[in-house]
C-alpha positions as CSV (number, residue, x, y, z in Angstrom):
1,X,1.4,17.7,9.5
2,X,1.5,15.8,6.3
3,X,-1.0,12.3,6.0
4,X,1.6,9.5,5.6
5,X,1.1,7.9,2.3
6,X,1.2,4.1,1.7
7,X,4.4,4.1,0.3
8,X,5.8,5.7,3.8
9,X,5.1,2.2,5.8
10,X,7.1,-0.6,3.9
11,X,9.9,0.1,6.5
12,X,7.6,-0.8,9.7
13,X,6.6,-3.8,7.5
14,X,10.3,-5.2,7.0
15,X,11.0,-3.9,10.3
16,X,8.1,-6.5,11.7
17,X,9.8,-9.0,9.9
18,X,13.5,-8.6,10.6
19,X,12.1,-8.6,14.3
20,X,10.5,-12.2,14.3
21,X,13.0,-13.5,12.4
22,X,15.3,-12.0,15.6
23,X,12.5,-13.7,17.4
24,X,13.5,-17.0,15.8
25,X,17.6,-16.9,16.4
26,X,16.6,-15.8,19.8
27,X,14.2,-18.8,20.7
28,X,16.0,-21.1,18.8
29,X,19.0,-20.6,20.9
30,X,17.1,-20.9,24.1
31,X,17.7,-24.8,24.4
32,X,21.9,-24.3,23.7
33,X,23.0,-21.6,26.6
34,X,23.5,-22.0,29.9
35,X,21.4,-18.9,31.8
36,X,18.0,-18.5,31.5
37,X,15.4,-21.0,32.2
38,X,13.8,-22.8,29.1
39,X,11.5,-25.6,28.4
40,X,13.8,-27.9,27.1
41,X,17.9,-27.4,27.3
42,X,20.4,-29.4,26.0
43,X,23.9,-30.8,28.2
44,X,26.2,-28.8,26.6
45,X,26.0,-25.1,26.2
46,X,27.1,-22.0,24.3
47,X,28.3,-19.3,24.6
48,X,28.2,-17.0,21.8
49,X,24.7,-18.1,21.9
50,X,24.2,-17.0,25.1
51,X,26.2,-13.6,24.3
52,X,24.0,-13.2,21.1
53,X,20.8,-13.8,22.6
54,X,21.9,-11.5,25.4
55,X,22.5,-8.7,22.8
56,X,19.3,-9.4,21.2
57,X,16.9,-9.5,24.2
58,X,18.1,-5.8,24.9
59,X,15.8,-4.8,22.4
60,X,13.8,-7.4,20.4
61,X,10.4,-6.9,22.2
62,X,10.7,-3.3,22.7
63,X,11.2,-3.1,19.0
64,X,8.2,-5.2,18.4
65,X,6.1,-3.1,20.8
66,X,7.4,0.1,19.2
67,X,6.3,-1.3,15.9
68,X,2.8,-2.4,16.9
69,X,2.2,1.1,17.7
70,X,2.7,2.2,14.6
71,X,-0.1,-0.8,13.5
72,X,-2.7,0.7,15.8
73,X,-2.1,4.3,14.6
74,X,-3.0,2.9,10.9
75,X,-5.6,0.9,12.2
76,X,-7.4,3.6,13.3
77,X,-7.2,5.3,9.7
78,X,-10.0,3.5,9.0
79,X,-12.0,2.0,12.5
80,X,-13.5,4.3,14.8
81,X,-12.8,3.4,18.4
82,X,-15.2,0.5,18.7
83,X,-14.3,-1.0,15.4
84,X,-10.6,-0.6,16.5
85,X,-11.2,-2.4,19.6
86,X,-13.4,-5.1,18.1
87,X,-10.8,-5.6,15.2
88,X,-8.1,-6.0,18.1
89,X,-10.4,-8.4,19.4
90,X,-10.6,-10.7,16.6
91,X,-7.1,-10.0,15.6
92,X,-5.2,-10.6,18.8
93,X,-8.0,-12.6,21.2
94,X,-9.3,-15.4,18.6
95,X,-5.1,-16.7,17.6
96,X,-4.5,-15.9,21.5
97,X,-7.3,-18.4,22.4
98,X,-6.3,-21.1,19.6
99,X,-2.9,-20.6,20.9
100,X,-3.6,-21.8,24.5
101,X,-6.0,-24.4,23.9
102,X,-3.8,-25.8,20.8
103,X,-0.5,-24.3,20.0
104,X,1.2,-24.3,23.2
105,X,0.2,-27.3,24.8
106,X,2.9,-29.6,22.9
107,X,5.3,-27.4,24.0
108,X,4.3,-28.2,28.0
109,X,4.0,-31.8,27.1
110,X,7.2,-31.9,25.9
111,X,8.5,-30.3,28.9
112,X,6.7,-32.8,31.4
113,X,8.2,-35.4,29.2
114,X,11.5,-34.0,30.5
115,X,10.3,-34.3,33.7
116,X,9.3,-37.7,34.1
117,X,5.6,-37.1,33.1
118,X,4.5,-41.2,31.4
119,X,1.2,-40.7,29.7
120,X,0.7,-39.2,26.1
121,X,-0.3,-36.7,24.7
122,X,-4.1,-37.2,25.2
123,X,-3.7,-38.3,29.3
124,X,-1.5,-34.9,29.1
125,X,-4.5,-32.4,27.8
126,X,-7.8,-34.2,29.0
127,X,-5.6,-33.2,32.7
128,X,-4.5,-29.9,31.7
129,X,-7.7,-27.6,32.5
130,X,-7.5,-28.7,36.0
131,X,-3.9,-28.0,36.7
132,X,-4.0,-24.6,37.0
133,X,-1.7,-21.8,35.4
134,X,1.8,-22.8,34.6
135,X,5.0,-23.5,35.9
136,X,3.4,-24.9,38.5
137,X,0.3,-25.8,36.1
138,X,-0.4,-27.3,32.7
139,X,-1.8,-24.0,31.6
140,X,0.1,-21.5,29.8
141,X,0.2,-18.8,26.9
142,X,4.2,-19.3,26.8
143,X,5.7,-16.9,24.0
144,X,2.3,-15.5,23.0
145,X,2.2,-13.3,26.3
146,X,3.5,-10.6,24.0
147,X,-0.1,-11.1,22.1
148,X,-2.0,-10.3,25.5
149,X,-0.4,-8.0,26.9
150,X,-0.9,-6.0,23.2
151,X,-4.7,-6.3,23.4
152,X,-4.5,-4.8,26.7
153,X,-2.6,-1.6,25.7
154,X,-4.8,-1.6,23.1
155,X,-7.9,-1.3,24.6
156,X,-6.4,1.0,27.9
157,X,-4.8,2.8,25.0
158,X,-7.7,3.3,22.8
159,X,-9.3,6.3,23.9
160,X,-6.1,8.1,23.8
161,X,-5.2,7.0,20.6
162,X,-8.7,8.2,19.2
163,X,-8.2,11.5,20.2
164,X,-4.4,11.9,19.5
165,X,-5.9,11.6,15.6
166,X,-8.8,14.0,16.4
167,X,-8.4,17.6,15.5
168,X,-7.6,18.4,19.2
169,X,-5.2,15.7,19.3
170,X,-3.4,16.5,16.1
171,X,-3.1,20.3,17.3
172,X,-1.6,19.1,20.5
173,X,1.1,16.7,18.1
174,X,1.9,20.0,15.8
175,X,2.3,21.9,19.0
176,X,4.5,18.9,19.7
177,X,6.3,19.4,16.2
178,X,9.9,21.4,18.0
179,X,10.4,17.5,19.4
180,X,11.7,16.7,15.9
181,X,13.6,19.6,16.3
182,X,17.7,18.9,16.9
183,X,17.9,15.6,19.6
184,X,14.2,16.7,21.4
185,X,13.0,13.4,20.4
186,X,14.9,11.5,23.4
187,X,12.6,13.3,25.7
188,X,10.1,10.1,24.8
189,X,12.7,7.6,26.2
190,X,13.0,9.5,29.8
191,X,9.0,7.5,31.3
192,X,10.3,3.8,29.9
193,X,13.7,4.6,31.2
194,X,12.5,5.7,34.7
195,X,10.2,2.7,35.1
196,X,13.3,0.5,33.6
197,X,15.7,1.7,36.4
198,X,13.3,1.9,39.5
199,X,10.7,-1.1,38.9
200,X,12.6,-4.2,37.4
201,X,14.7,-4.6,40.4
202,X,11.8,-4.6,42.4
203,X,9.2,-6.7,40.3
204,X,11.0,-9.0,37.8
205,X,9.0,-10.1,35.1
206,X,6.5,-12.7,35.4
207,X,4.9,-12.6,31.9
208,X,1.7,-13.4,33.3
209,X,-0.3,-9.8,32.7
210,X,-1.5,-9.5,36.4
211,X,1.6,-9.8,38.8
212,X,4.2,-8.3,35.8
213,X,3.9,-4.5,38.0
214,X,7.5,-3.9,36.5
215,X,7.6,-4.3,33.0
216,X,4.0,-4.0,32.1
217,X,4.5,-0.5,32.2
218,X,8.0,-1.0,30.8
219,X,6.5,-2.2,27.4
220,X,3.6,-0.2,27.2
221,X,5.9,3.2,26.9
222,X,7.1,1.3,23.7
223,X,3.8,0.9,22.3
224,X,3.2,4.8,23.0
225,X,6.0,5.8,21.4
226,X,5.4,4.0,18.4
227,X,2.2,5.7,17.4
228,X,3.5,8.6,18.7
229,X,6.4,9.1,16.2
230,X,4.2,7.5,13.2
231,X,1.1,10.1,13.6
232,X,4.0,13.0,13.5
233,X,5.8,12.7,10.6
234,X,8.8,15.0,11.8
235,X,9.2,13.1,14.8
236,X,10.0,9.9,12.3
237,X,12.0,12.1,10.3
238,X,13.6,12.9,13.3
239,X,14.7,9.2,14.4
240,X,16.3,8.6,10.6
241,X,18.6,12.2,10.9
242,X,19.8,11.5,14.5
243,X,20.0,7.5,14.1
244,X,23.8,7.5,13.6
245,X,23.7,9.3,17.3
246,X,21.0,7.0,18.3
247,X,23.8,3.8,17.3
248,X,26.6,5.4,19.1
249,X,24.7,5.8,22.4
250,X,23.7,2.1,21.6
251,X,27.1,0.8,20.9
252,X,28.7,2.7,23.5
253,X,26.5,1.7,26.3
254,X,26.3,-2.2,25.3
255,X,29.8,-2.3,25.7
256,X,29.9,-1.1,29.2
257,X,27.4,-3.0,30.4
258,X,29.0,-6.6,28.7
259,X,32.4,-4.6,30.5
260,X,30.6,-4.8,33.7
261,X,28.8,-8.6,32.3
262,X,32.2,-10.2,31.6
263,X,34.1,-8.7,34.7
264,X,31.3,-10.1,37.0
265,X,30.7,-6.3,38.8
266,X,27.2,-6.4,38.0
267,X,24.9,-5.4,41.2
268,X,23.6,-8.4,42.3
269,X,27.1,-10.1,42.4
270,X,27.6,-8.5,45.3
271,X,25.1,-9.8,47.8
272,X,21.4,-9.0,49.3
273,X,21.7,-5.5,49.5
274,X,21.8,-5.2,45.9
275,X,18.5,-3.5,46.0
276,X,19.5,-0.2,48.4
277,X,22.5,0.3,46.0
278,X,23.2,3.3,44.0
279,X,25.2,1.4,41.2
280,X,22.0,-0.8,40.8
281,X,20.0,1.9,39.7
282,X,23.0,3.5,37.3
283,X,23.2,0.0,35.8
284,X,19.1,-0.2,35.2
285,X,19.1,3.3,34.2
286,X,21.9,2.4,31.1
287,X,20.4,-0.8,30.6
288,X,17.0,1.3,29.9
289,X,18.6,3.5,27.4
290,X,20.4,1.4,25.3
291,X,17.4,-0.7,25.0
292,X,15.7,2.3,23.7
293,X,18.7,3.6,21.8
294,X,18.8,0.3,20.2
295,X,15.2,0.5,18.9
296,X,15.5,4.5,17.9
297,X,18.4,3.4,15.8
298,X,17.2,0.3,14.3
299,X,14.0,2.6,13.1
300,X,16.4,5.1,11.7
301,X,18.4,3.1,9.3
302,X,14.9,1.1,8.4
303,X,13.5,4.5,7.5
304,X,16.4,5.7,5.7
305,X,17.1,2.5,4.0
306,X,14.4,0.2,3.8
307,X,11.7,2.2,2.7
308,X,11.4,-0.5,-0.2
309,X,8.1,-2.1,-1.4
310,X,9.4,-5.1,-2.7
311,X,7.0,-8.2,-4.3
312,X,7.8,-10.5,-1.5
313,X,6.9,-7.8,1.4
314,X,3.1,-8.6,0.5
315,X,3.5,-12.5,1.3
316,X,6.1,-12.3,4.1
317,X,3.7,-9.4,5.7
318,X,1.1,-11.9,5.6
319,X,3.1,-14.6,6.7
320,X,5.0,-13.3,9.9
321,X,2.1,-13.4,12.4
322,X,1.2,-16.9,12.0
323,X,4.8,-17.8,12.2
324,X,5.2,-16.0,15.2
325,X,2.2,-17.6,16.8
326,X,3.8,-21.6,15.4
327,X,7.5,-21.0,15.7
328,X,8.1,-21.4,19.3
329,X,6.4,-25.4,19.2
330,X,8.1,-26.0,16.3
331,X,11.5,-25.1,18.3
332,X,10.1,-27.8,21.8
333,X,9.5,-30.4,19.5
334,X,12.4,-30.6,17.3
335,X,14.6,-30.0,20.6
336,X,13.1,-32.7,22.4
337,X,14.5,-35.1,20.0
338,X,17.7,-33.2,19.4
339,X,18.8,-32.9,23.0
340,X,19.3,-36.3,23.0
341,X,21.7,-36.2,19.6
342,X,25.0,-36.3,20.3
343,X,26.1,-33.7,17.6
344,X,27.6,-30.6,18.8
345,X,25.8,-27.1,19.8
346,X,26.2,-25.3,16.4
347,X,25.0,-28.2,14.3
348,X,22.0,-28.5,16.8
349,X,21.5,-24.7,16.7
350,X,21.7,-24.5,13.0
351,X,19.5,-27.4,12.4
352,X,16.6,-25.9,14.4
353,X,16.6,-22.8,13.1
354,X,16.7,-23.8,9.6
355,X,14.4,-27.0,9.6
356,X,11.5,-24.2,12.5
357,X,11.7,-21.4,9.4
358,X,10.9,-24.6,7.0
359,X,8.1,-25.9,9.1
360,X,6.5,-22.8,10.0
361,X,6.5,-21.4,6.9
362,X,5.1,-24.6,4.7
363,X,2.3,-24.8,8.0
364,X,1.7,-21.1,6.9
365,X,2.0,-21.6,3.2
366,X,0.1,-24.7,3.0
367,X,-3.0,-24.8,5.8
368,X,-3.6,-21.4,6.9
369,X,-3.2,-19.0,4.1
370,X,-5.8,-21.1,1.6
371,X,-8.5,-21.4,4.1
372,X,-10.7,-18.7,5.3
373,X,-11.1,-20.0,8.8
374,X,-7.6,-20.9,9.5
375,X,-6.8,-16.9,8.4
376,X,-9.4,-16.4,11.0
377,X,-8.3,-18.3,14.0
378,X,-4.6,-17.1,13.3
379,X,-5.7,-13.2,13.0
380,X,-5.4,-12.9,9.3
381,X,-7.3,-10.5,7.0
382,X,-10.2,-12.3,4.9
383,X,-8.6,-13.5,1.3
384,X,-10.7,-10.9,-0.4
385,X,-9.8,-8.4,2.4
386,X,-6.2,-9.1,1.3
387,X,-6.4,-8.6,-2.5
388,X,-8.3,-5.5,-1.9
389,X,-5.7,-4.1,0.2
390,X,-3.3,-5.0,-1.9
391,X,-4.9,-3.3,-5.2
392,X,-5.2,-0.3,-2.7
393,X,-1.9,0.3,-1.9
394,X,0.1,3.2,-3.6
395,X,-3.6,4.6,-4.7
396,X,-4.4,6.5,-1.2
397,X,-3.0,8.6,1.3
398,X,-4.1,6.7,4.0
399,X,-2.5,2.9,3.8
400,X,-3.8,-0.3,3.5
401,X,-4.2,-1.9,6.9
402,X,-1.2,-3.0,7.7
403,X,-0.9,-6.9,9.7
404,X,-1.5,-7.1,13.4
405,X,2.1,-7.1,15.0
């Protein structure tokens, strides 16, 4: 197996981008449709937002997980096991951390506010330590459970991932090599698939790390995958040749499954023993692999098309884990006030995505980027780190160290 040069990675790094931005339409859309509970919804509802935001939670986190595979894999180009776990620390724990204690908190505020909660925002947080976790609590990670449940794969993941890029471990990946071989590859959907069709009926997801039995080990086959595929070059090569298969399969199963959505014949339409029916499992088994088809594709065409180092890819590289971490209180705020407009659902839904990118980016641009210790507390490289990276890239085999997510 060839070393993947830096010039081999831009794709993950638009990919990580194009996949908070999803992040973004997808949140933003939260307070406009009708299923799904949310912090803050508005009276009147959408559909096409609802069917979009469907579409795009199919695959949205898998993708991200699938991508932050890749990151660890490059990570540990240059960190032994320790240093990768200690990096992961300080890279996912320290904005995980600011992100409860500061970050989310307005966003439960906001909701309480909803709810008939009187005091401000002061009565609100002095109180929220002795609340316990939320709903039921004040306390909450919200949309940054995707950051936690990371650092844990991470560190359960570590020694694995150490020795996959040891000698033995690279001899078991070029034994490994006849999976990039013809369609071998989709033999890594089958474990995420399996736990997809026989847990998430059983164990819906929680997002809290320690009761999620279902999809805990649904997103975590993701994350193996990813650095699977980047530390064997054929078995990347491999997703861009077969990714017009990989969209068919995609295409073909998301339209029997919004068939099935839009005739009302899905499972659990049909009473309480949804759970001891064989069409319940077919369903959660096609679910499963679109869902992966979906992200197999979407790294296809990235690799076959995007493999483009352009001058913004430095800052927006930079830029899309702080965003992630702001966006979602951004989104509470501005739809506490806009819930109560009475302009229409597109106009609403336009004006928060628009006026959250604005915000979060000129937060970003303006009072973490400059300052060393904002960098730090939202899992940013030093400045100096930064430059040296960037002066680095295109000169080594071995990339410059790519952003957390």
């Amino acid at each position: 197996m060839q070393p993947i040069s830096s010039s081999r990675q831009a794709y993950l790094d638009w990919l990580r981008i194009i996949a908070i931005v999803g992040v973004l339409f997808f949140h933003s859309a939260m307070p406009y449709i009708s299923e799904w509970g949310w912090h803050i919804k508005n009276k009147e509802t959408s559909n096409v937002l609802l069917e979009m935001n469907d579409f795009l939670h199919r695959f949205r986190m898998p993708l991200l997980f699938f991508i932050s595979g890749t990151v660890s894999y490059f990570m540990l180009q240059r960190n032994s096991g320790g240093g990768f776990i200690g990096l992961r620390f300080k890279r996912l724990f320290i904005p995980l951390l600011v992100g409860v204690l500061i970050i989310v908190p307005p966003q439960v505020y906001m909701e309480r506010l909803t709810q008939g909660f009187k005091g401000n925002f002061f009565d609100f947080y002095t109180g929220m330590f002795t609340t316990g976790a939320y709903p039921h609590g004040n306390m909450s990670w919200h949309h940054l459970w995707f950051i936690a449940y990371l650092l844990v794969y991470d560190i359960l993941f570590a020694p694995l991932f150490v020795w996959l890029i040891s000698g033995n471990g690279k001899k078991l990946l070029q034994k490994l090599s006849w999976m990039g071989s013809k369609r071998y590859i989709y033999l890594l959907i089958i474990p995420g698939t399996l736990v997809h069709t026989f847990l998430l009926i059983w164990f819906p997801q929680t997002g809290d790390l320690v009761h999620d039995y279902g999809y805990f080990f649904y997103w975590l086959f993701y994350v193996l995958a990813g650095f699977i595929c980047i530390a064997n070059p054929l078995f990347m090569d491999s997703l861009e040749r077969n990714r017009r298969f990989s969209l068919a399969i995609a295409f073909a199963g998301l339209m029997i499954i919004n068939y099935i959505r839009w005739n009302k014949l899905e499972p659990w339409t049909f009473g309480n023993h949804v759970k001891h029916d064989l069409f319940t499992y077919a369903f959660l088994a096609l679910g499963g692999v679109v869902a992966w088809m979906w992200v197999l594709a979407i790294v296809g065409y990235a690799k076959k098309y995007l493999n483009k180092p352009l001058p913004i890819l430095s800052y927006a590289n930079q830029a899309v884990y702080p965003f992630y971490i702001l966006h979602q209180t951004v989104i509470v705020i501005l739809t506490y006030y806009l819930v109560q407009a009475p302009d229409g659902v597109g106009l609403k839904y336009t004006f928060t995505v628009l006026i959250t990118f604005l915000i979060s980016i000129f937060i970003f641009h303006l009072f973490i980027r400059p300052f060393a210790i904002m960098r730090f507390l939202f899992g940013m490289k030093p400045p100096a780190r930064e430059e040296k990276d960037r002066r680095s890239k295109g000169a080594k085999l071995i990339p410059a160290q790519p952003e957390v997510i």
